[in-house]
C-alpha positions in Angstrom: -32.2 206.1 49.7 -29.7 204.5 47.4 -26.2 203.4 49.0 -23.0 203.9 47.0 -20.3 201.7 48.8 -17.7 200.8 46.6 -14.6 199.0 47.5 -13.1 195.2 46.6 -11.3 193.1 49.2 -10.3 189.7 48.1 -8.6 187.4 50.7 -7.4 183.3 50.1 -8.5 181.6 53.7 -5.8 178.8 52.9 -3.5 180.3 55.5 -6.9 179.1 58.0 -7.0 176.8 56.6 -9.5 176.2 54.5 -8.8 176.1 50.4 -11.5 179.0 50.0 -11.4 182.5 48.5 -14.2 185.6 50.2 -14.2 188.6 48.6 -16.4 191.5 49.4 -16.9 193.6 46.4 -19.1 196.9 48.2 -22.2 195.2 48.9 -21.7 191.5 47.4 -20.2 189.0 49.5 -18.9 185.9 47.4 -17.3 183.2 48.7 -15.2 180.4 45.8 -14.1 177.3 46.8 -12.1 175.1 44.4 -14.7 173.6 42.1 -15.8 175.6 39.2 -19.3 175.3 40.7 -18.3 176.1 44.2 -19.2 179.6 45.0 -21.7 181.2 46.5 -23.1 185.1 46.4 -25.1 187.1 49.1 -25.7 190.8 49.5 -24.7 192.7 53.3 -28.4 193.6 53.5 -29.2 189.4 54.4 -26.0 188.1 56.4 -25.1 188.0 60.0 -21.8 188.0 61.6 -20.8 185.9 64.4 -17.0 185.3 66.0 -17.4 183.3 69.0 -15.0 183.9 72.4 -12.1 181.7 72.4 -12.4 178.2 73.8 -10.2 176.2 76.1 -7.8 176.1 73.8 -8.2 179.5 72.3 -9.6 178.8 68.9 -12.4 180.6 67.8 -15.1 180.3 65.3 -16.4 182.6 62.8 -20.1 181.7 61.0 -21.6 183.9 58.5 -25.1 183.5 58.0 -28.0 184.5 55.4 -31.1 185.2 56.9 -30.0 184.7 60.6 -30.0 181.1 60.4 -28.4 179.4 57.2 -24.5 179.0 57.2 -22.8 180.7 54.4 -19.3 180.8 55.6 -17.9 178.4 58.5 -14.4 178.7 59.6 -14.2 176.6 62.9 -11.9 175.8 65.3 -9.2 178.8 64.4 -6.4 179.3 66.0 -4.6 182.5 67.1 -3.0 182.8 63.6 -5.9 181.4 62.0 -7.8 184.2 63.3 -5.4 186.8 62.8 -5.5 186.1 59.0 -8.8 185.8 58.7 -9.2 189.7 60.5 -9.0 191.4 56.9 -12.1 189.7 56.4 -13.8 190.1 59.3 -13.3 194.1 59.0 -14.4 194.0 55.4 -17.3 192.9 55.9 -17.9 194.9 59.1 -17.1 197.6 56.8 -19.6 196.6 54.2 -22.5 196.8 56.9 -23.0 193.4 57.8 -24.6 192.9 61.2 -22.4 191.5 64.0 -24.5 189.1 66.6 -23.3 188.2 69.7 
């Protein structure tokens, strides 16, 4: 049965940072980094979600992954702002349907 999700969130990570743009555009994931040749695409249907606890020192890490195992998107080592800005992300593509591991 067809699917029709349609909403665009676009988000700059620099304030992570990381010098990356994500957008989620319904079902498409794409991530653009500053090279014209620096992006990368993947539908919902194929990535995984993971936000680890905080450590020690309270940072956290978020890894999205296609196919349960290859990284598309690493943000490591954020901080409590750091995290916070990246939360429009993390709900976008929650939203979208992708899968959240533990």
């Amino acid at each position: 049965m067809p699917r029709y999700v349609r909403f665009m969130v676009e988000l700059d990570l620099h304030a992570t940072g990381y010098n990356i743009v994500a957008m989620v555009d319904g079902p498409v994931v794409e991530i653009f980094g500053p090279l014209s040749d620096d992006s990368s695409r993947a539908h919902v249907k194929f990535l995984s979600l993971e936000v680890s606890g905080p450590d020690k020192k309270g940072r956290r890490d978020v890894c999205l992954k296609r196919g349960g195992e290859t990284l598309f998107l690493g943000l490591n080592k954020l901080d409590d702002a750091q995290f916070e800005a990246v939360q429009p992300l993390l709900e976008a593509l929650r939203n979208a349907g992708v899968s959240t591991t533990p």
